[in-house]
DRENLUM-16027 format. One record per residue (C-alpha): residue number from 1; chain; x, y, z. Coordinates in steps of 0.001 Angstrom, whole numbers, padded with zeros to 6 digits. Example, Ala and Ser with C-alpha at 12.3 -4.5 7.8 and 13.67 -1.06 7.14 Angstrom:
<sites>
SITE / pos / unit / c1 / c2 / c3
SITE / 1 / A / 012300 / -004500 / 007800;
SITE / 2 / A / 013670 / -001060 / 007140;
</sites>
This chain:
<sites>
SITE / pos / unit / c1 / c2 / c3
SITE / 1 / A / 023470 / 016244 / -018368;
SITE / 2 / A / 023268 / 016687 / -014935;
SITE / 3 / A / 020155 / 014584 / -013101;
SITE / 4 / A / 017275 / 016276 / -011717;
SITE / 5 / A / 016167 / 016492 / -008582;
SITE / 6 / A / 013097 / 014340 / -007713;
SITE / 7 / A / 010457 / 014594 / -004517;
SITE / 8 / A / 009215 / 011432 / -003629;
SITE / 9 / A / 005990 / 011483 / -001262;
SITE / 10 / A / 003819 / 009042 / 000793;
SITE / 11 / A / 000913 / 010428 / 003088;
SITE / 12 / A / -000842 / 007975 / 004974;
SITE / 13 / A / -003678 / 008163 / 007407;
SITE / 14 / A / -000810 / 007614 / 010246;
SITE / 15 / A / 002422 / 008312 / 008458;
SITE / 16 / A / 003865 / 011369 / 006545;
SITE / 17 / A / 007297 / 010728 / 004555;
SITE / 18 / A / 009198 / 012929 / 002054;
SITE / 19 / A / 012400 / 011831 / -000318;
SITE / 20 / A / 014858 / 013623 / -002019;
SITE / 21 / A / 016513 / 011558 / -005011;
SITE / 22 / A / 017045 / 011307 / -009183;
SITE / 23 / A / 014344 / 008564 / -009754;
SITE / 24 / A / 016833 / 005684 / -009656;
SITE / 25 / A / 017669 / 003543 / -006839;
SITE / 26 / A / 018841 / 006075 / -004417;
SITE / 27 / A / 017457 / 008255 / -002016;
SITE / 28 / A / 019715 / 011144 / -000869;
SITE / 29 / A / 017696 / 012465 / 001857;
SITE / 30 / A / 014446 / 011445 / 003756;
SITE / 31 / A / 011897 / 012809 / 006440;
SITE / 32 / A / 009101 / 011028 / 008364;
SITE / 33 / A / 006799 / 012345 / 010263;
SITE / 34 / A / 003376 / 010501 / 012221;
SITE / 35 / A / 000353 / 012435 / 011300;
SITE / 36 / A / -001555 / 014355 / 013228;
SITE / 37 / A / -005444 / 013280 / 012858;
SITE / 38 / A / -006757 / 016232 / 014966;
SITE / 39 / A / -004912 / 019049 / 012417;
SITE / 40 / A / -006678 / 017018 / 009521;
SITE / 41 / A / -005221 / 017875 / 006118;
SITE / 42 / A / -004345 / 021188 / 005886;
SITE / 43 / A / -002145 / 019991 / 009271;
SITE / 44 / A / -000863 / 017481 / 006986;
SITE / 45 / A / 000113 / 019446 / 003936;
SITE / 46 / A / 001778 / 022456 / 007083;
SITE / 47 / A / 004219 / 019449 / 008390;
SITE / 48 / A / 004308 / 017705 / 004073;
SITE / 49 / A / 006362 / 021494 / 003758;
SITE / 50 / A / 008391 / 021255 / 006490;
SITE / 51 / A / 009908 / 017812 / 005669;
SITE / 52 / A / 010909 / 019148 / 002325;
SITE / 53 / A / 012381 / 022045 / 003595;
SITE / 54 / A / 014283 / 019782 / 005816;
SITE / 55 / A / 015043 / 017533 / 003150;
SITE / 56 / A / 016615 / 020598 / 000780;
SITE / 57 / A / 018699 / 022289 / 003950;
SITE / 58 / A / 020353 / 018792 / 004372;
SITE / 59 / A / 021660 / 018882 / 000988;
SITE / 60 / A / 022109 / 023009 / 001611;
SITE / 61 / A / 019223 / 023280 / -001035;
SITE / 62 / A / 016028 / 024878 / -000933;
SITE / 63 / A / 012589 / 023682 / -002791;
SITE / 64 / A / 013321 / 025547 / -006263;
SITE / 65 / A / 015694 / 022774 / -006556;
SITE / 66 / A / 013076 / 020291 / -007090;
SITE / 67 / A / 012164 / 019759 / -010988;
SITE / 68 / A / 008972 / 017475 / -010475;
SITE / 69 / A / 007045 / 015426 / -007526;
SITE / 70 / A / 005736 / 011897 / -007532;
SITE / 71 / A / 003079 / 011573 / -004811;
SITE / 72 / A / 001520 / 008363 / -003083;
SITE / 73 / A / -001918 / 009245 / -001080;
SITE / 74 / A / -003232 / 006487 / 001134;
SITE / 75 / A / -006809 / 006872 / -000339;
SITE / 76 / A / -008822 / 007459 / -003714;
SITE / 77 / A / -007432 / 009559 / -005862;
SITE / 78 / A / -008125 / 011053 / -009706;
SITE / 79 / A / -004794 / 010886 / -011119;
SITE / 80 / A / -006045 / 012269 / -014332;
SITE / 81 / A / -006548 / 015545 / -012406;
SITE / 82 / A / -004527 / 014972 / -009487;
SITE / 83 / A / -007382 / 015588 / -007230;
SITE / 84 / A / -007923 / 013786 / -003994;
SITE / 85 / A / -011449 / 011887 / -003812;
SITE / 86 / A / -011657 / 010853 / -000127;
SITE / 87 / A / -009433 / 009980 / 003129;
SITE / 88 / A / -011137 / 007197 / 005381;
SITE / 89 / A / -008569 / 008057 / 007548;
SITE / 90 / A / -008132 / 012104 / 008180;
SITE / 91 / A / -010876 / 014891 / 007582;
SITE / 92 / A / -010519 / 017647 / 005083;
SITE / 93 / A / -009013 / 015500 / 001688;
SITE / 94 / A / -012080 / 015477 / 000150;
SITE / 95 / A / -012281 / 016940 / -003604;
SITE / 96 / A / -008476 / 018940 / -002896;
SITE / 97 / A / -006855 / 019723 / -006239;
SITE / 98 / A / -003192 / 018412 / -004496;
SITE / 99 / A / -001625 / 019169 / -007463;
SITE / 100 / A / -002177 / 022398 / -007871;
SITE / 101 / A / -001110 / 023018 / -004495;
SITE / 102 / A / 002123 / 021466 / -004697;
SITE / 103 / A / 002823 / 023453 / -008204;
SITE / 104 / A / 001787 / 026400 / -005753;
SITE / 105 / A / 003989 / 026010 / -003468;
SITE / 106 / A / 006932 / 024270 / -004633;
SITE / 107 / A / 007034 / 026001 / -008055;
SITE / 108 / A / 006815 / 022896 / -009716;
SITE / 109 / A / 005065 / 021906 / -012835;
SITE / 110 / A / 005829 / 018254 / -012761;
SITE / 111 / A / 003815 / 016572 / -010903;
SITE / 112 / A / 002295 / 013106 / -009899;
SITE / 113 / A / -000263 / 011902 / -008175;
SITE / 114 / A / -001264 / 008534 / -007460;
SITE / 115 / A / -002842 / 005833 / -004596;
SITE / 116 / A / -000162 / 004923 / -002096;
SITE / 117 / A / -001005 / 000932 / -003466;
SITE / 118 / A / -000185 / 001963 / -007014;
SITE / 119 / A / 002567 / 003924 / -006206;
SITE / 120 / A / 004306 / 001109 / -004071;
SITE / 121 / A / 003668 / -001533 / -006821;
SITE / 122 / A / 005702 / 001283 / -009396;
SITE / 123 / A / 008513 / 001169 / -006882;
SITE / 124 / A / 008855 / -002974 / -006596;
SITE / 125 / A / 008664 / -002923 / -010115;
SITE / 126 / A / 011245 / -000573 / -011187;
SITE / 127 / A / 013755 / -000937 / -008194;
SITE / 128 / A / 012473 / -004384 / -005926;
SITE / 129 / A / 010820 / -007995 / -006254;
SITE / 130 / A / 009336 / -007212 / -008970;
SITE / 131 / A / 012252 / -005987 / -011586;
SITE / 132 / A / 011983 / -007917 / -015020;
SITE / 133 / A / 008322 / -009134 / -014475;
SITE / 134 / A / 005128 / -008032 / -016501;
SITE / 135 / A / 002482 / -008235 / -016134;
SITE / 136 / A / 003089 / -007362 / -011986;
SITE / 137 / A / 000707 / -007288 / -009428;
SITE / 138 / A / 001482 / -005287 / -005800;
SITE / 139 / A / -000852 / -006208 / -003155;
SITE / 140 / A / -000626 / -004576 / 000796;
SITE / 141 / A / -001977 / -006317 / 003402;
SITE / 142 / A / -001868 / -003369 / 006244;
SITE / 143 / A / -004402 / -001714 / 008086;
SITE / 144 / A / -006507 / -002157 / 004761;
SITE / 145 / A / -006019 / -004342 / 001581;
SITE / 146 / A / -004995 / -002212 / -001421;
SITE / 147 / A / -003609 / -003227 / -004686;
SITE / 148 / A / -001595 / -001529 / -008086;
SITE / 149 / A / -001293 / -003395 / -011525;
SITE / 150 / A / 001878 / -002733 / -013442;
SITE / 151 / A / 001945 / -003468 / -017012;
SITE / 152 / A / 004751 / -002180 / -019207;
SITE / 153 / A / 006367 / -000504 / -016453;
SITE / 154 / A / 003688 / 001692 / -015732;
SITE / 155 / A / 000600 / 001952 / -013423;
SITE / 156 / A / -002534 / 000423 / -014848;
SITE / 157 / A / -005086 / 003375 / -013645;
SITE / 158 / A / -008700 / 001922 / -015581;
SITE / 159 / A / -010722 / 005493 / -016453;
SITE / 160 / A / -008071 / 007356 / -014103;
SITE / 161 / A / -009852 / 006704 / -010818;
SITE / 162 / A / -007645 / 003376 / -009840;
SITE / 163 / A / -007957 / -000286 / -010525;
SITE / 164 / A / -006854 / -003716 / -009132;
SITE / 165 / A / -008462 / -003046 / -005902;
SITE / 166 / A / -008608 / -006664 / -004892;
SITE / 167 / A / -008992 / -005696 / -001447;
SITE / 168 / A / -013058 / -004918 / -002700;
SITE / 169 / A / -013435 / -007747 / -004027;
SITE / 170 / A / -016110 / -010033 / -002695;
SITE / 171 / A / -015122 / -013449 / -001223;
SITE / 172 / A / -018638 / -013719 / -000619;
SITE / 173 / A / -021271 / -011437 / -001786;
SITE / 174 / A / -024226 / -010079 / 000392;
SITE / 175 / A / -027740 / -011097 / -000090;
SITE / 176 / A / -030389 / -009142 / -002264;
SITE / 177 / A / -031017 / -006849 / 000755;
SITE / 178 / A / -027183 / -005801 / 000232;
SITE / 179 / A / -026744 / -008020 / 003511;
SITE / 180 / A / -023843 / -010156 / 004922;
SITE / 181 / A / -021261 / -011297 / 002687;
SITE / 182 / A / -017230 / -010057 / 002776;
SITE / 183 / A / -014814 / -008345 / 001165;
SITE / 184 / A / -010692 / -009390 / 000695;
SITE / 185 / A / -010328 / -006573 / 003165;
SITE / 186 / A / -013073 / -007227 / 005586;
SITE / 187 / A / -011470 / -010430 / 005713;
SITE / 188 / A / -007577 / -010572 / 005587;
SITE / 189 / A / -006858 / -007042 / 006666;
SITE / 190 / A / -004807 / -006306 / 010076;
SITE / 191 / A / -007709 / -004552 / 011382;
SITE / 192 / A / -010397 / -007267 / 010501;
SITE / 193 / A / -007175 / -009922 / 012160;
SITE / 194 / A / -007058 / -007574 / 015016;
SITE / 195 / A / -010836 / -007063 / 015462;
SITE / 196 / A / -011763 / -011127 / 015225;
SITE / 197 / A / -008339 / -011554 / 017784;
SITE / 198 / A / -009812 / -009186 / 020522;
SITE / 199 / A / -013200 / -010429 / 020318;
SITE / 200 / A / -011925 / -013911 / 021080;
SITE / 201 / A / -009816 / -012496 / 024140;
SITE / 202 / A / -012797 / -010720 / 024974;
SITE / 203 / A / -015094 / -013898 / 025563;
SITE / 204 / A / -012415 / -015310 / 026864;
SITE / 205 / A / -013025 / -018321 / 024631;
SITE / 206 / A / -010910 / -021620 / 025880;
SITE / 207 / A / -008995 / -021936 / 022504;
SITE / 208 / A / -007897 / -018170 / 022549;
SITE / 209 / A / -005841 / -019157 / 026710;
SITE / 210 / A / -002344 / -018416 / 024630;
SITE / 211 / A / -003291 / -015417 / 022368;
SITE / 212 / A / -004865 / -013868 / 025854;
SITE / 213 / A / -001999 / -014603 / 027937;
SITE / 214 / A / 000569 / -012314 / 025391;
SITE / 215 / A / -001702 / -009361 / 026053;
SITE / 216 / A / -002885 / -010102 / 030065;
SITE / 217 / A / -006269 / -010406 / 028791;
SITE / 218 / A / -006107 / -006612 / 027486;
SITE / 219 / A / -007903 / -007334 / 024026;
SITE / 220 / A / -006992 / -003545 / 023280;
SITE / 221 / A / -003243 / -004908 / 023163;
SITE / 222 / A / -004089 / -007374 / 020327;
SITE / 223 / A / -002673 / -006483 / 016665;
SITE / 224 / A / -002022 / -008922 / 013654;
SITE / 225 / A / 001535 / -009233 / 014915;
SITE / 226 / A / 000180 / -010852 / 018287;
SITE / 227 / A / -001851 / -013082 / 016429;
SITE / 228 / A / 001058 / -014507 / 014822;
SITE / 229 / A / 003311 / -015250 / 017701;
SITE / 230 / A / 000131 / -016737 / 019523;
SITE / 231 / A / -000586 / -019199 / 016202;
SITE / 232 / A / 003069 / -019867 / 016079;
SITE / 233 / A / 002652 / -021349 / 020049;
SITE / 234 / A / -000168 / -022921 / 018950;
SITE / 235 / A / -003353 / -020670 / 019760;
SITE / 236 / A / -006270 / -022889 / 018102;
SITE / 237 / A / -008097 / -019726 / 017580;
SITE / 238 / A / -005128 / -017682 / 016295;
SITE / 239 / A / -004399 / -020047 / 013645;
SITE / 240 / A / -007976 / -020180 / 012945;
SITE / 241 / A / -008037 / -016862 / 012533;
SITE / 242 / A / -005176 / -016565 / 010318;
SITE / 243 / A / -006216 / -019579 / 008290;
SITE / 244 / A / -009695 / -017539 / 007030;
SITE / 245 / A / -007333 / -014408 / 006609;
SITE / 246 / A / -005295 / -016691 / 003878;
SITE / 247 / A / -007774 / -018364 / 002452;
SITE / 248 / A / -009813 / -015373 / 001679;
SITE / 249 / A / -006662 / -013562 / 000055;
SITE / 250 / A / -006255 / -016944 / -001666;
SITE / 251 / A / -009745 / -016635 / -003021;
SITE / 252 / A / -009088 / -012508 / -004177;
SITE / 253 / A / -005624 / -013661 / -006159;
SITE / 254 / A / -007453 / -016205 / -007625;
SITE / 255 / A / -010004 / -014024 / -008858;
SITE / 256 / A / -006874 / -012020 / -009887;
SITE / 257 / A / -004629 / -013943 / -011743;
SITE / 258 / A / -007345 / -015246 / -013855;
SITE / 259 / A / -008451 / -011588 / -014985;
SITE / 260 / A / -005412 / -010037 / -015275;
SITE / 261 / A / -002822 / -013125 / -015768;
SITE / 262 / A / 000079 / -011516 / -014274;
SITE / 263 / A / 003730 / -013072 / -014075;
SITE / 264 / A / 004912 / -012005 / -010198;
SITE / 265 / A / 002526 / -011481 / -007466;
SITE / 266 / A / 004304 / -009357 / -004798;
SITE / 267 / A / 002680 / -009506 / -001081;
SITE / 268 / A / 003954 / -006339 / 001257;
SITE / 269 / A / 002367 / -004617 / 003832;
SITE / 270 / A / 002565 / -005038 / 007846;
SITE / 271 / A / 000651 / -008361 / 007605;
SITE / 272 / A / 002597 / -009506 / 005121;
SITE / 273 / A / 005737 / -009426 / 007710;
SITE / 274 / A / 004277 / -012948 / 009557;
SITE / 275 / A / 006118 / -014906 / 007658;
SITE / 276 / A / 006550 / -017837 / 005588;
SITE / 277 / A / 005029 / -020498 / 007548;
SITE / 278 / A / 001703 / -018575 / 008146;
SITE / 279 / A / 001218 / -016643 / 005416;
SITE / 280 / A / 002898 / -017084 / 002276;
SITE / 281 / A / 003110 / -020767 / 002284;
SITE / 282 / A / -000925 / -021119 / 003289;
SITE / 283 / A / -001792 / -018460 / 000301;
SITE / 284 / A / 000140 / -020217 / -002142;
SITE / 285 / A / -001224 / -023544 / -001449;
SITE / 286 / A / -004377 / -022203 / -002063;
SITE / 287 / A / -004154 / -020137 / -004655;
SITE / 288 / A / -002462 / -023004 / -006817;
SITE / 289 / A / -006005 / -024742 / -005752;
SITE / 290 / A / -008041 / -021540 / -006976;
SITE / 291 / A / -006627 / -020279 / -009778;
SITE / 292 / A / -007558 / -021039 / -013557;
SITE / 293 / A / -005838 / -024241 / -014227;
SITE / 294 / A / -004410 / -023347 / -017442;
SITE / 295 / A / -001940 / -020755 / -015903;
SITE / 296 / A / -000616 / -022216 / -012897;
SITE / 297 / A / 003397 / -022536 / -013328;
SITE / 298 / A / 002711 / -018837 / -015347;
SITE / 299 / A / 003072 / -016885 / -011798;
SITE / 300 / A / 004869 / -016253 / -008403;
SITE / 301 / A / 004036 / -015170 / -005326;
SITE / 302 / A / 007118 / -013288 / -003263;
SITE / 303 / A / 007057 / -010779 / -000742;
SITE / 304 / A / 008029 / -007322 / -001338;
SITE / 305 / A / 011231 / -006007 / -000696;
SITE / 306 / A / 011272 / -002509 / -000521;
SITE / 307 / A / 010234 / -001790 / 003093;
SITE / 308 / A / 009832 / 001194 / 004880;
SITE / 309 / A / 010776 / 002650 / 001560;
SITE / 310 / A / 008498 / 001289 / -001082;
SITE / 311 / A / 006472 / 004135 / -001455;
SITE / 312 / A / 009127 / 006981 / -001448;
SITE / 313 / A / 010933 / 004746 / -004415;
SITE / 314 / A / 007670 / 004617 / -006455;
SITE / 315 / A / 007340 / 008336 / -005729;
SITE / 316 / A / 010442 / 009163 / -006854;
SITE / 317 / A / 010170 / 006937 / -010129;
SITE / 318 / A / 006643 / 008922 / -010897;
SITE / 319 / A / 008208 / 012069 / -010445;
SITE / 320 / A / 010797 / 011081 / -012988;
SITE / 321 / A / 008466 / 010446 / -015056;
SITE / 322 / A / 006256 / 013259 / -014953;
SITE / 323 / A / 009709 / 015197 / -015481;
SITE / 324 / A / 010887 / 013787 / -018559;
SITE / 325 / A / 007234 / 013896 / -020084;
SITE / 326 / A / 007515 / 017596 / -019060;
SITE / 327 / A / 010485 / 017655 / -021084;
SITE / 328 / A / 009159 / 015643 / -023781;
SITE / 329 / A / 006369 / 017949 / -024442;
SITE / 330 / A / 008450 / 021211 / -024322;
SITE / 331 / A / 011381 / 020161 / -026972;
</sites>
């Protein structure tokens, strides 16, 4: 029996990627694209159709090849329906039946739609770090903090709205007044890094000299990644920085492996890429101090290994799935 062809999809708030493949390993053709905020989504879903086009004319195909779609949005989603909720990122996501729109256009029935998180956590399991382990939990440390549980081989998705969304979990909760407190995210997110970084360069605060002298004292040229090399030359407020971003993911995965006792914790995302020595050596010192005594020794935490890819592979593995259920429930 000859293997179908798969569409494998991430759309991000800044990046737009589309996969050609048969749901194993392999991808036999990609497309990226950066997103254009201004065009909002219908821009998006314009440029989603082009890459696939471009995608089938490499492999001198065109989009009735395609036999089912596995989708990873960078936002809330109902996978039940395979409606978009909301976009913090680009306008015009809310409520879209995305779909129905891709059976619309593509002429597909198969389809697959699930949070970008999720759908990178189905990849690592099937084809990455996290191959053999159950339960697994993915975790992305980017822009945001997202999550995806994986138990069985499949995405854990609560009522069908998402779960494991450690990056809302408290570290410490607000007041009565819903006041103060922070989230994983708010905490150990790039952009929470970046935006604690600049405001140091910004006061030009003494222990911060190193961390402003990378970036000429621009604090608009700060990121996560800057942070890191400063800390690694010894930037007292860089590592300080860094060490509340650890301890407060320490705290979440805590929280985490006592509720959901997984096996393999996988770490991936941009922030993730600092490193042993500042990141996954500081989390895992801390989470052994955190966690429910009667499991440590029952888990691991490794990095993800995936890349660039991670999302496309999970897309392509939810597409093969939503094929042969198709198939399934027409024999």
């Amino acid at each position: 029996m000859a293997k179908p062809l798969l569409l494998g999809v991430e759309i991000g708030g800044t990046k737009l990627q589309a996969a050609l493949g048969h749901g194993d390993e392999t991808i036999l053709q990609q497309r990226r694209a950066t997103v254009d905020l201004a065009a909002g989504a219908e821009g998006i879903r314009a440029q989603l159709l082009e890459l696939v086009d471009h995608c089938c004319w490499s492999l001198n195909l065109t989009r009735t090849a395609i036999e089912a779609v596995g989708v990873g949005f960078g936002g809330p989603i109902d996978s039940s329906r395979g409606v978009i909720t909301t976009s913090h990122h680009v306008p015009g996501w809310d409520g879209f039946p995305l779909a129905d729109w891709l059976r619309r256009e593509l002429g597909v029935e198969a389809v697959s739609i699930e949070n970008d998180a999720d759908t990178a956590g189905l990849g690592e399991a099937r084809f990455g770090a996290g191959k053999g382990k159950d339960p697994l939990l993915y975790v992305t440390i980017g822009s945001g903090v997202g999550g995806g549980l994986i138990l069985g081989g499949r995405i854990h998705r609560g009522t069908g709205l998402g779960a494991a969304e450690i990056g809302h979990l408290w570290v410490t909760p607000p007041d009565d007044n819903g006041l103060g407190g922070q989230t994983v995210e708010q905490a150990a997110s790039g952009w929470s890094i970046g935006r604690s970084a600049r405001q140091a360069v910004a006061e030009s605060l003494p222990d911060a000299e190193t961390l402003s002298d990378l970036v000429d004292g621009d604090p608009e040229q700060v990121s996560a990644e800057v942070v890191a090399m400063a800390a690694g030359l010894g930037d007292t407020a860089s590592k300080a920085i860094l060490d509340h971003a650890t301890r407060s993911l320490a705290a979440g995965l805590a929280h985490a492996v006592t509720l959901l006792g997984p096996s393999r914790i996988i770490l991936g995302g941009g922030v993730s890429m600092i490193g042993e020595d500042l990141w996954f050596d500081p989390i895992r010192r801390r989470l052994n101090r955190l966690a429910f005594p009667p499991f440590l020794g029952s888990f691991d935490v490794v990095p993800a290994a995936l890349g660039e890819a991670v999302v496309l592979l999970g897309g392509l593995a939810l597409a093969k799935d939503a094929w042969t259920a198709a198939r399934s429930a027409s024999s």
